[in-house]
C-alpha positions in Angstrom: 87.5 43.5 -54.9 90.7 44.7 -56.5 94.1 43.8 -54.9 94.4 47.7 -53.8 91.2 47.2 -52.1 92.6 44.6 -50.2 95.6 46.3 -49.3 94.4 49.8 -48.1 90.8 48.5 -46.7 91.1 49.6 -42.7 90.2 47.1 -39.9 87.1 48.7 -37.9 88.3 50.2 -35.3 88.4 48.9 -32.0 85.1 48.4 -29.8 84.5 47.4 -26.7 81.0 46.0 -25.6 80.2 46.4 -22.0 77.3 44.9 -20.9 75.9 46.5 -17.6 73.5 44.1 -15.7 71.9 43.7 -11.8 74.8 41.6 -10.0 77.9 42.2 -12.9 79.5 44.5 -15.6 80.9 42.5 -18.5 83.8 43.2 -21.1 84.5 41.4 -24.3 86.7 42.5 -27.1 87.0 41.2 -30.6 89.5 41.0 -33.4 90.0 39.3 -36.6 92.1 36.3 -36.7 94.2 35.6 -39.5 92.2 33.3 -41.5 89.4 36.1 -41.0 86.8 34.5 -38.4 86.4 36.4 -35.1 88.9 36.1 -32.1 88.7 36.8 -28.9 91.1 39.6 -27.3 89.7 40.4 -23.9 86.9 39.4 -22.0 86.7 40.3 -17.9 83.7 40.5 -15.2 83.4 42.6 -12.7 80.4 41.9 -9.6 78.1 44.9 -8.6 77.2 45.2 -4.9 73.2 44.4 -4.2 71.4 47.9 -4.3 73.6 49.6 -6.8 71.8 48.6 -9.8 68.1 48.6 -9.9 65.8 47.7 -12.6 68.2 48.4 -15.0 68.5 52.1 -13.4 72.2 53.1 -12.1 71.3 53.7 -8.2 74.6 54.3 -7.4 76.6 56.1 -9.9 80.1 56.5 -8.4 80.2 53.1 -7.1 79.5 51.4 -11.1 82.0 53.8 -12.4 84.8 52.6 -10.1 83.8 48.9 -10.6 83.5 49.8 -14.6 87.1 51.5 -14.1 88.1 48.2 -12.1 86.8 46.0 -15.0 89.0 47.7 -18.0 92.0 47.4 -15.9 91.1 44.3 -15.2 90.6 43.1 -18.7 93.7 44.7 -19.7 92.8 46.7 -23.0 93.6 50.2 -24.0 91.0 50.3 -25.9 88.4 53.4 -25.1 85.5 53.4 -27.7 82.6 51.3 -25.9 79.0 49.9 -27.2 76.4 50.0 -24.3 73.1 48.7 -24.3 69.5 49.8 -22.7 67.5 46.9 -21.3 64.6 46.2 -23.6 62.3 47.1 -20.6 63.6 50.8 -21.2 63.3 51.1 -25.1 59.9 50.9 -27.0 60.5 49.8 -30.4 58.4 49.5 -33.5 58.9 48.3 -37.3 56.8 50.9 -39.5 56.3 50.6 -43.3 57.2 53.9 -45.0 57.4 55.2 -48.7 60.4 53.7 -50.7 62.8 56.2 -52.3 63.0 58.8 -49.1 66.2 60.7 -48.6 67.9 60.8 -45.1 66.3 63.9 -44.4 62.8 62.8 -45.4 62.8 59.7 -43.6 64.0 61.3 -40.8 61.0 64.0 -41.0 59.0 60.2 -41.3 59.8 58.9 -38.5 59.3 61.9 -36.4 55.8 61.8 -37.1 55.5 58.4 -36.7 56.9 58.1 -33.1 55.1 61.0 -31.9 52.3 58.6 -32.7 54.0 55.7 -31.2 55.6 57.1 -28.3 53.5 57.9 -25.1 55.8 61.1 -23.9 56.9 64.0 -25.8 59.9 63.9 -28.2 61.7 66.4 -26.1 62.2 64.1 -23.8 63.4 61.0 -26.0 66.6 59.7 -27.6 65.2 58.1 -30.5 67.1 56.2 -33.9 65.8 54.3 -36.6 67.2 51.6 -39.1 66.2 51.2 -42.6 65.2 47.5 -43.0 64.2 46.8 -46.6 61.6 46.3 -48.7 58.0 46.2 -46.6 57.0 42.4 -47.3 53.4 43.3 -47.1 53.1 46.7 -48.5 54.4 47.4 -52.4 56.5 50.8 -53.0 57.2 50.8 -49.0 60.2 50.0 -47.3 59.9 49.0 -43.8 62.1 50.9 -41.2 63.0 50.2 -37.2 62.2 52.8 -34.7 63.8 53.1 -31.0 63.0 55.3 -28.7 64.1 55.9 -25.4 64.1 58.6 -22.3 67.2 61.0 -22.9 68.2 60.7 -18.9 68.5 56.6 -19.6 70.8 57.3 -22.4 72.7 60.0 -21.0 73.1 57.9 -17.5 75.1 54.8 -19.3 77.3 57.6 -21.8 78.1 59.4 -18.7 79.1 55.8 -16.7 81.5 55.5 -19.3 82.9 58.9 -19.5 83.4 58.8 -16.1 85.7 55.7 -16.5 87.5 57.3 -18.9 85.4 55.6 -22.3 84.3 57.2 -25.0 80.9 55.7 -25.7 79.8 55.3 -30.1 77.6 53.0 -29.7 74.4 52.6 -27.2 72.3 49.2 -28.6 68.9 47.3 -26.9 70.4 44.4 -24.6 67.7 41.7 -26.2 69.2 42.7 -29.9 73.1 42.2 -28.7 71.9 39.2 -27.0 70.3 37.9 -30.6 73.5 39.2 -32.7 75.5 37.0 -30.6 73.2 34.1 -30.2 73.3 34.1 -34.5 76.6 32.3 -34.6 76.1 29.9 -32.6 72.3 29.2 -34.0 74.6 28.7 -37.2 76.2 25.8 -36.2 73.0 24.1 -34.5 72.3 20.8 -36.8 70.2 21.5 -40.2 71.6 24.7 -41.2 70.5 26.8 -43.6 66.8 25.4 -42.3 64.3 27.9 -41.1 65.1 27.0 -37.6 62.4 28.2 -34.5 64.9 28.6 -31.4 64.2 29.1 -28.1 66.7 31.7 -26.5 67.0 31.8 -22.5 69.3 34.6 -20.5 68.8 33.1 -17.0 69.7 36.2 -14.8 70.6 36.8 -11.1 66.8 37.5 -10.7 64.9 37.6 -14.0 65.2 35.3 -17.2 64.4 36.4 -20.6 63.3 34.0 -23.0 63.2 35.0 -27.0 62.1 32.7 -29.7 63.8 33.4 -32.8 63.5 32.4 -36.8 65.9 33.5 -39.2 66.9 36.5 -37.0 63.6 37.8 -36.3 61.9 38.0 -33.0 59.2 35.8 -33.1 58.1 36.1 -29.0 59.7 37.5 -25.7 58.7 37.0 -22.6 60.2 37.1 -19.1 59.9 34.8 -15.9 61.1 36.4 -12.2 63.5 33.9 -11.7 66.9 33.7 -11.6 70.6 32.3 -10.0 70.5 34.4 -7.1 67.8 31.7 -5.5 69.9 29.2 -5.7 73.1 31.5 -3.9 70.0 31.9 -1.3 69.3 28.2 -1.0 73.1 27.7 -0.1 73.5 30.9 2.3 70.4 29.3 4.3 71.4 25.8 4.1 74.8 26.2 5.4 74.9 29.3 7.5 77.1 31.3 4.8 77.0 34.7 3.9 75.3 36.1 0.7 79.1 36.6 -0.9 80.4 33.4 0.0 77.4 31.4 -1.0 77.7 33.4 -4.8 81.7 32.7 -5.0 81.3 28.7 -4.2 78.4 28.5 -6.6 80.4 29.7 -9.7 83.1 28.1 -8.7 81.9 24.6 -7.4 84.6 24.4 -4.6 84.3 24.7 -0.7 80.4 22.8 -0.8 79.8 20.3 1.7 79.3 16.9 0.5 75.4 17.1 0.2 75.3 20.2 -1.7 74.6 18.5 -5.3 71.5 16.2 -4.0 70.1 18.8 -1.1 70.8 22.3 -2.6 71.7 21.7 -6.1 69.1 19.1 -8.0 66.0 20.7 -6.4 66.8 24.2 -7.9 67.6 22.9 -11.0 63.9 21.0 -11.3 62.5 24.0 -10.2 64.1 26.3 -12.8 63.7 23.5 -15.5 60.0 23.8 -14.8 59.8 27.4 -14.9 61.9 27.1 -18.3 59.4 24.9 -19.2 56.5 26.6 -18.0 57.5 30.1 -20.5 57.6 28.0 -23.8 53.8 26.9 -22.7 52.9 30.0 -22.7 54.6 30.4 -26.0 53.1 27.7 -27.5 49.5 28.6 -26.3 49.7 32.2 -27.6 51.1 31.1 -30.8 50.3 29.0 -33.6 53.7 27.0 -32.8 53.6 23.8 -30.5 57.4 22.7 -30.7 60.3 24.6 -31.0 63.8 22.7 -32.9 66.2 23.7 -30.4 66.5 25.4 -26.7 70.0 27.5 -26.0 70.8 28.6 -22.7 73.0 31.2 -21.5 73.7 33.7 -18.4 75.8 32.9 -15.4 73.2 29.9 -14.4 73.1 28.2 -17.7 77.3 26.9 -16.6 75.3 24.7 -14.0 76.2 21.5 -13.9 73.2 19.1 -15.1 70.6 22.2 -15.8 71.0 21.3 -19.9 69.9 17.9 -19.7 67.1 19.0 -16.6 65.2 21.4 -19.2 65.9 18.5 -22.3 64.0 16.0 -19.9 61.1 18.0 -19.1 60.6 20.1 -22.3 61.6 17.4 -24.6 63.3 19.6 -27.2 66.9 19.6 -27.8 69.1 21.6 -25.1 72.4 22.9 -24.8 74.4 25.7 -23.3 75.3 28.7 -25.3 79.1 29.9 -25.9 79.5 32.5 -27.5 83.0 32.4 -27.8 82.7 28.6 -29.8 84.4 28.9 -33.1 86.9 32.3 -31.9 90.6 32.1 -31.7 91.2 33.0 -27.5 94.1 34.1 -26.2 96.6 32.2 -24.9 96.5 33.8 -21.5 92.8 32.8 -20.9 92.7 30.0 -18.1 90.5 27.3 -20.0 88.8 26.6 -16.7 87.5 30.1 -16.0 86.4 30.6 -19.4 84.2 27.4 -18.9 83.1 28.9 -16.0 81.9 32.6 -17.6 81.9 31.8 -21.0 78.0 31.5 -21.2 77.6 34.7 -19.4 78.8 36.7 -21.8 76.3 36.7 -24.5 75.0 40.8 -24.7 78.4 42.0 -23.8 79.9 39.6 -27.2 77.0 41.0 -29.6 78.1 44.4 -28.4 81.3 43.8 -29.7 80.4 42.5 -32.8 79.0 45.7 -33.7 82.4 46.7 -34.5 82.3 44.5 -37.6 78.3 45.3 -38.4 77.4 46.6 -41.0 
């Protein structure tokens, strides 16, 4: 790189990611610091009333618009460009070994025919992209080539959330890919770098948790287990005669819990959800060659639970620690330390959306 290189290269330009969940919309923004590594300039959350998302389906629309327009205010960027992401549920994607050499047009022509092949509706009705890999490892003069494929209507529902809150969406991305683009930093500074390590990714969810196991970036498995925090905001409402939003805003916070609450409400969820934690690598490990993984990393609104790290360590017996994907940024000075060690783990998809901005 030339010293005129350096002095008329342009920053990316600036990206929100925006991660649209069941309970939540999340906002994270990224910079550069000075000494080049990644800072944080914004990050904000915004809770979703029960009923308005559903599966991953916007059920009602005006509602998440004006909770999406409530979260950019919130956060306090002018920043308009968003990254979205599809849950994985709603995305069919496939790695397909074409010839090497193709031009843009050819592989496009490719990949056509290939996902009519793949894809059990008509093209018509699908949003679909694709990403030149490299080099097939199994197949000589091939490269091999990422397909995605989605129905139009679930692409055109998240742009047109975000046009109706005045964003310009650029980017729309699979939730379980953000979530692994994110998780890569901090898998960096696990011990043994640079060693091919087997990590065991959990998103615990309001209702769902996603596990992925990962080497080197790839996907080894996925699988997901119907459970989730909102049992345990369930547990307290019953317990102690609170409503549904008052039992959710003492969990996260900690404060306002009757002296009982960590032995009675607290400790029992946390064995149960170690065990289900547990219970998903099993079935890793059974359908797999594998029988151990090097290191478990937790993350979603749950994983901030006091104690739930050193639950799944005992009864998995692999190493276990909650995911930040923040760890290593510059943050603002304005950021209350407390709440970010509150949140901080929660943010996983809506960070690796906003690393797209420096991607590649």
């Amino acid at each position: 790189m030339t010293v005129w290189e350096s002095l008329f290269r342009r920053e990316p330009a600036p990206l929100l990611g925006i991660d649209i969940s069941a309970s939540s919309l999340k906002l994270v923004e990224l910079g550069r610091a000075r000494n080049g590594d990644c800072a944080l300039l914004h990050c904000a959350i915004e809770p979703l009333e029960k009923g308005w998302m559903a599966e991953g389906n916007i059920e009602q629309f005006d509602e998440v618009a004006e909770a999406l327009r409530r979260l950019v205010r919130k956060a306090g960027t002018r920043t308009k460009n968003v990254a979205l992401a599809l849950p994985s549920s709603a995305v069919i994607t496939r790695k397909v070994s074409l010839p090497a050499g193709l031009t843009e047009d050819e592989l496009e022509i490719q990949v056509e025919a290939e996902a009519a092949q793949l894809i059990p509706f008509p093209l018509s009705e699908v949003a679909l992209d694709f990403c030149l890999i490299g080099p097939s490892p199994t197949a000589a003069g091939y490269d091999e080539v990422l397909v995605a494929a989605s129905r139009k209507e679930k692409v055109s529902d998240r742009q047109g959330l975000a046009e109706a809150a005045g964003l310009n969406p650029v980017i729309m991305d699979v939730e379980s890919y953000a979530s692994r683009l994110a998780a890569r930093r901090a898998i960096e500074r696990l011990p043994n770098p640079g060693s091919p390590l087997l990590v065991a990714l959990f998103e615990i969810g309001s209702h769902s948790t996603g596990l992925q196991v990962i080497r080197n970036d790839e996907l080894i498995y996925e699988r997901d287990q119907p459970v989730g925090g909102a049992a345990l905001t369930q547990m307290i409402a019953r317990q102690y005669g609170m409503a549904l939003a008052e039992a959710e805003q003492k969990k996260k916070t900690g404060v306002g819990l009757p002296a009982d609450y960590a032995q009675t409400v607290l400790q029992p969820f946390l064995e149960t959800l170690g065990q289900e934690l547990g219970r998903a690598l099993q079935f890793f490990f059974t359908s797999t060659p594998h029988n151990k993984v090097d290191h478990i990393l937790l993350s979603g609104g749950a994983a901030s639970l006091p104690g739930l790290a050193d639950v799944v360590m005992t009864q998995t017996g692999f190493a276990t620690r909650v995911l930040n994907p923040f760890e290593g940024m510059a943050l603002p000075p304005t950021l209350p330390a407390a709440r970010l060690a509150l949140e901080a783990t929660s943010y996983l998809v809506a960070t690796g959306l906003a690393l797209r901005r420096f991607a590649p």
